[in-house]
C-alpha positions in Angstrom: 25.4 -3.7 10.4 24.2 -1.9 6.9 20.7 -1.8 5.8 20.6 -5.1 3.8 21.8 -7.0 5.8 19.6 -5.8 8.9 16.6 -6.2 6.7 18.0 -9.3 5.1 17.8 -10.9 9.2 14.6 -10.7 9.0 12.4 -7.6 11.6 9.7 -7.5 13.2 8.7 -3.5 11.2 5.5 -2.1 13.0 3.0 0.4 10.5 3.2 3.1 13.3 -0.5 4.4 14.0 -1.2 8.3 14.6 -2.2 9.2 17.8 -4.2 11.9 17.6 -6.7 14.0 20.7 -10.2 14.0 21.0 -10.1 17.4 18.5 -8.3 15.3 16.0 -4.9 16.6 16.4 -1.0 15.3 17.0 -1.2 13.7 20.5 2.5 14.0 20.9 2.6 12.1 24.5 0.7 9.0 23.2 2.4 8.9 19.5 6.2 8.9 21.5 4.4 6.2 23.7 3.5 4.4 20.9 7.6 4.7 19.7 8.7 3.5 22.2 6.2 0.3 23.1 7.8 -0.8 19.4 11.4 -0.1 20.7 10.8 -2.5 24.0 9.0 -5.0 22.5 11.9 -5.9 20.2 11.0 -4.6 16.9 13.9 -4.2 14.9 12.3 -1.1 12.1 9.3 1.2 12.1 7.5 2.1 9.1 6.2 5.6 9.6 4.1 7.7 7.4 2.3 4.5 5.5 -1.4 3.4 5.6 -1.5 2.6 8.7 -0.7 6.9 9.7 -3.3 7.5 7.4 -2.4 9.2 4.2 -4.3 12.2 5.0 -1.3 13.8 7.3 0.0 14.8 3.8 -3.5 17.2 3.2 -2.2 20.6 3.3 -5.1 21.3 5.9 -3.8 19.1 8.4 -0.1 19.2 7.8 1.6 16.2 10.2 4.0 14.7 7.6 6.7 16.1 8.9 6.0 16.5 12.5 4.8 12.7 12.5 8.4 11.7 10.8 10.6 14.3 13.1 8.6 12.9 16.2 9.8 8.9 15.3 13.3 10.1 14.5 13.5 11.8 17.8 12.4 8.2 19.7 14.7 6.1 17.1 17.7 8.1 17.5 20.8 6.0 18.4 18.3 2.7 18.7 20.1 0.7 15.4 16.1 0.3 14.2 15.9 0.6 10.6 13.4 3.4 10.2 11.7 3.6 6.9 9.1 6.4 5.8 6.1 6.0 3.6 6.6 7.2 0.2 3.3 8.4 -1.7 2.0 10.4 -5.1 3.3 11.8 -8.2 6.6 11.1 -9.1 7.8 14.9 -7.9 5.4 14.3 -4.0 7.1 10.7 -3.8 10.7 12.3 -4.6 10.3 15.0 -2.5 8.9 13.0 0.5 11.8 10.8 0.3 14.7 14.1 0.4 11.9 15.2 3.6 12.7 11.5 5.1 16.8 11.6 4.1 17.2 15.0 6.0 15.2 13.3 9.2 17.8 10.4 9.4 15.6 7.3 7.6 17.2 4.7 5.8 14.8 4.0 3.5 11.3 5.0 1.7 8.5 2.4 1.6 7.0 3.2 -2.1 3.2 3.0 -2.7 2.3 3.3 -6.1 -0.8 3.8 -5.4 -1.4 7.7 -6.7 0.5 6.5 -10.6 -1.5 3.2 -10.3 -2.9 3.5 -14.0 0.7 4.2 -15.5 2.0 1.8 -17.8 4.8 -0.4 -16.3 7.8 1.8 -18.2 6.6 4.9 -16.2 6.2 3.1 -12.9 9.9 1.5 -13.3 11.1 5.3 -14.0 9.0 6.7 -10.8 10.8 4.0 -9.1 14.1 4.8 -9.7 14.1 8.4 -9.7 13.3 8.0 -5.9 15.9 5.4 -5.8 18.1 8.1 -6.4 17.0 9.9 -3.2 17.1 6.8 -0.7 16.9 3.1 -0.7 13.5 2.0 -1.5 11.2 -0.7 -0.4 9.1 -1.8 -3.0 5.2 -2.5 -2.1 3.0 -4.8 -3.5 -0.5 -3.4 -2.5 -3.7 -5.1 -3.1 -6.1 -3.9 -5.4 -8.9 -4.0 -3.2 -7.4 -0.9 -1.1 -5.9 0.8 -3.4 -3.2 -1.3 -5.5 -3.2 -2.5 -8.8 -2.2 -5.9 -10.1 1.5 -5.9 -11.3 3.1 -8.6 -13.5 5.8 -10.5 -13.2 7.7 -8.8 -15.5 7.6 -5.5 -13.8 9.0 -7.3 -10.6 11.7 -8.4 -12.7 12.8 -4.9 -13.9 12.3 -3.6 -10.3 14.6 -6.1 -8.7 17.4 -4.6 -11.3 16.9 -1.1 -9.6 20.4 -1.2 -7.5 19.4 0.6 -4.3 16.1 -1.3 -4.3 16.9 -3.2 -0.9 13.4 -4.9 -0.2 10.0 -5.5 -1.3 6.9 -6.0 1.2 4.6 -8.7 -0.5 0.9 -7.6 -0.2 -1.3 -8.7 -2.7 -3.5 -11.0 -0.5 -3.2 -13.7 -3.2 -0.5 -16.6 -3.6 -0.2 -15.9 -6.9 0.9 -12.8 -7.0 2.8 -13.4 -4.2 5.0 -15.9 -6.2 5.2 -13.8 -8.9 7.5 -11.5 -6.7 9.6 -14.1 -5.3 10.4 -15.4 -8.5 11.1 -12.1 -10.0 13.4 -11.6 -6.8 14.9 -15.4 -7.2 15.5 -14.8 -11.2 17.0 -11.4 -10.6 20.7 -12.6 -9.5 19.8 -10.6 -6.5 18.3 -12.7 -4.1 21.0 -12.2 -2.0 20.9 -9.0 -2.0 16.8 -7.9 -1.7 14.8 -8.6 1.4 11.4 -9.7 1.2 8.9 -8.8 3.8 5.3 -10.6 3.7 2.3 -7.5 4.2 0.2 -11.1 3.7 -2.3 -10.1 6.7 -4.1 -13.5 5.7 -0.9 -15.8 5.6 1.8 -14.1 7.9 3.0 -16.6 9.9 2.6 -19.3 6.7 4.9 -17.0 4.7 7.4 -16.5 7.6 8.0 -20.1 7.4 8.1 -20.6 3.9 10.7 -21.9 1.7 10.3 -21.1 -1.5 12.2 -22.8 -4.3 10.8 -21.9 -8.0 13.5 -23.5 -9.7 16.3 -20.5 -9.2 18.0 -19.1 -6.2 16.1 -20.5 -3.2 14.8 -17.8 -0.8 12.7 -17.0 2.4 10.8 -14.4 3.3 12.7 -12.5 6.2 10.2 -10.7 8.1 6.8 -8.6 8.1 6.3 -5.0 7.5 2.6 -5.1 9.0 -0.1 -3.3 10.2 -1.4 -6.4 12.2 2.0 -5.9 14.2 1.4 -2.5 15.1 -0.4 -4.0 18.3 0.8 -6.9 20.2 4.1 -6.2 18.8 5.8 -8.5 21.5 4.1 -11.4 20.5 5.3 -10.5 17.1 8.3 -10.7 17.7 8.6 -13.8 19.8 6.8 -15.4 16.3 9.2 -14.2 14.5 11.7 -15.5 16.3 10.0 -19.1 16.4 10.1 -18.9 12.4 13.3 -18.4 12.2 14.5 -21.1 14.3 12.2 -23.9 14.3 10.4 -26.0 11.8 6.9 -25.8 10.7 4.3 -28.2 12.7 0.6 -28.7 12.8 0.5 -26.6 16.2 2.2 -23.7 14.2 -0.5 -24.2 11.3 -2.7 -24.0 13.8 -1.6 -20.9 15.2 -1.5 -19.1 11.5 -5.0 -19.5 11.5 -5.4 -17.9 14.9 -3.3 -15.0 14.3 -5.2 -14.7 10.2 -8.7 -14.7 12.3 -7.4 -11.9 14.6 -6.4 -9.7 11.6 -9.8 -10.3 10.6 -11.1 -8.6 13.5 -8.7 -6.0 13.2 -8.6 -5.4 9.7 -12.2 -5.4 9.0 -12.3 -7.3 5.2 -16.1 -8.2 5.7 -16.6 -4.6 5.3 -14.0 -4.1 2.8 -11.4 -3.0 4.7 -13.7 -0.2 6.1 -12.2 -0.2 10.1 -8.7 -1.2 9.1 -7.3 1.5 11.0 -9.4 2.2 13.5 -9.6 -1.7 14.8 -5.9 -1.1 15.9 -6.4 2.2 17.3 -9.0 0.4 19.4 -6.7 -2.3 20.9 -4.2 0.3 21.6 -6.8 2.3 23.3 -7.7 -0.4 25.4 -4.4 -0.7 26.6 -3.7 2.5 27.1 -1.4 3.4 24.2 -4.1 5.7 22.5 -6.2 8.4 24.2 -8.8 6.9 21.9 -9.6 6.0 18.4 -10.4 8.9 16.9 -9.1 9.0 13.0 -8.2 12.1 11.0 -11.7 11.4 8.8 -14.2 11.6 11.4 -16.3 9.2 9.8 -13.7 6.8 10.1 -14.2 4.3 13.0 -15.2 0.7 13.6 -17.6 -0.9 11.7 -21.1 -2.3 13.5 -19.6 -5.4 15.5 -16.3 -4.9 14.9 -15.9 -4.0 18.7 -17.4 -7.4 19.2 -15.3 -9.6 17.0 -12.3 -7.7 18.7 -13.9 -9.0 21.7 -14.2 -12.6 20.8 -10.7 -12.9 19.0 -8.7 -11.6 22.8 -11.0 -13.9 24.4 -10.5 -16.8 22.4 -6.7 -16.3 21.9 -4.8 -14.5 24.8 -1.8 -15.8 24.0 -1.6 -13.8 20.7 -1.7 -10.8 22.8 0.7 -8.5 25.2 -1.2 -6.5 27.6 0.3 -7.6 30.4 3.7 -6.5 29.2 2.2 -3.3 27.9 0.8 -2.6 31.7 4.0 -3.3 32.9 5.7 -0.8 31.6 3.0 1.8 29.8 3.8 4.6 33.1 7.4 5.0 31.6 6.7 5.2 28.0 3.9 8.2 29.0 6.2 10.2 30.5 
């Protein structure tokens, strides 16, 4: 199966965390465990080299870009998984990162536009398809309030016309916005031919089972590219799965709102998005996926009760997690 259409399925794509030691650097054992949790659990992509791997592995100081990307390739190799890298910077970093990712084996670059974020639209649509020209790109949507910038709908329009744009993951946090790309996509004449991946960590399961028809083509979005499913990834996937075959019912709204108050214990918005990272290392800890939660900043960790609200959300709603299947088979992935 090509790239489209695996992405056009609809995946389950993990933001793969960076485990890293107690002296802040690579913990290769725990970052191939991590690799291959995603590959048993079902997910059908990993998205490495993002937000969630911390942007900092491109400092010159610390240097893990590569060895991150060479580590995932290694674990992916021969799997089918679509493996997509982060894409970041100046026109010439973002470029470059995306030949680094082509010579590693990924299908695709995952472009933040986060670094050119005060360009006018012309110069983003140029940044955009110059690393077209390298790999197939996954467009990003990225809320301002970590780092995006709003976008209108006519620079979705124009992007959608990039031919080896394959996907865009939907992030804005806002249902406008969030409308304004699927029309874009819907309007395009390529509907059919770009993927659309919800990054909605206060809607996901509401957009996975949304149909959206805005008086074009009538699309879906396929699957998540998500930070949120970088833990309890096999529960992600079984959601998934329920989206695409069943129909929307109160228990399922019901659920949404379960799985939108456990990203808020994850992802930390009452402190602005402070402990977005290290929430996730700290269920992965737990289970034993991560040595510990240590981040590349060290004044990067939880914020004060986030522990707690962690606490209350695996308490409250087991059924959103997958600890038992991670015990079951944690020994094997270690070794």
């Amino acid at each position: 199966m090509d790239l489209g259409l695996k992405l056009r399925s609809g995946l389950v794509i993990p933001a793969h965390p960076l485990a890293l030691t107690s002296e802040r650097k690579l913990d290769e054992r725990h970052q191939r465990a991590l690799t291959r949790y995603y590959l048993a659990a079902g997910a059908g992509g990993i998205a490495v080299g993002v937000h969630t791997t911390q942007f900092a592995i491109r400092d010159p100081g610390i240097g893990l870009l590569r060895p991150v990307l060479e580590l995932a390739a290694e674990e992916t190799h021969g799997s089918g998984v679509v493996r997509i890298a982060g894409a970041c910077g100046d026109t010439r970093q973002a470029v470059a990162e995306s030949e680094l990712a082509a010579g590693l084996g990924y299908d695709c670059v995952l472009l933040s536009m986060g670094a050119v974020r005060t360009a006018p639209v012309p110069q983003l649509l140029e940044h955009a398809r110059q690393v077209a020209g390298v790999l197939p790109v996954m467009g990003f949507y990225l809320q301002p309030a970590v780092g995006g910038r709003v976008l209108p709908y006519s620079f979705w329009r124009e992007f959608a016309e990039i031919p080896n744009v394959v996907a865009i993951k939907i992030a804005p946090f806002n249902r406008y916005q969030t409308l304004d790309v699927v029309r874009a996509v819907s309007e395009s004449g390529r509907a059919e031919e770009i993927a659309l991946y919800t990054g909605n960590d206060d809607n996901i399961l509401l957009d996975l089972w949304s149909s959206f028809d805005l008086g074009c083509k009538h699309v879906r979005i396929a699957g998540g590219l998500l930070g949120h499913w970088a833990v309890w990834t096999r529960r992600a996937v079984e959601l998934l799965n329920r989206a695409k075959a069943e129909p929307i019912t109160p228990e399922l709204v019901t659920l949404s709102h379960q799985v939108t108050d456990s990203n808020a214990a994850l992802f930390d918005p009452a402190n602005q998005f402070q402990g977005c990272i290290a929430g996730l290392h700290e269920v992965l800890c737990r289970q034993g996926l991560m040595a510990g939660t240590w981040c590349l900043d060290p004044n990067e960790g939880l914020s004060p009760g986030q522990a707690e609200e962690i606490d209350r959300v695996c308490r409250s709603y087991p059924w959103l997690t997958d600890d038992n299947f991670v015990a079951e088979n944690l020994a094997g992935w270690l070794q």
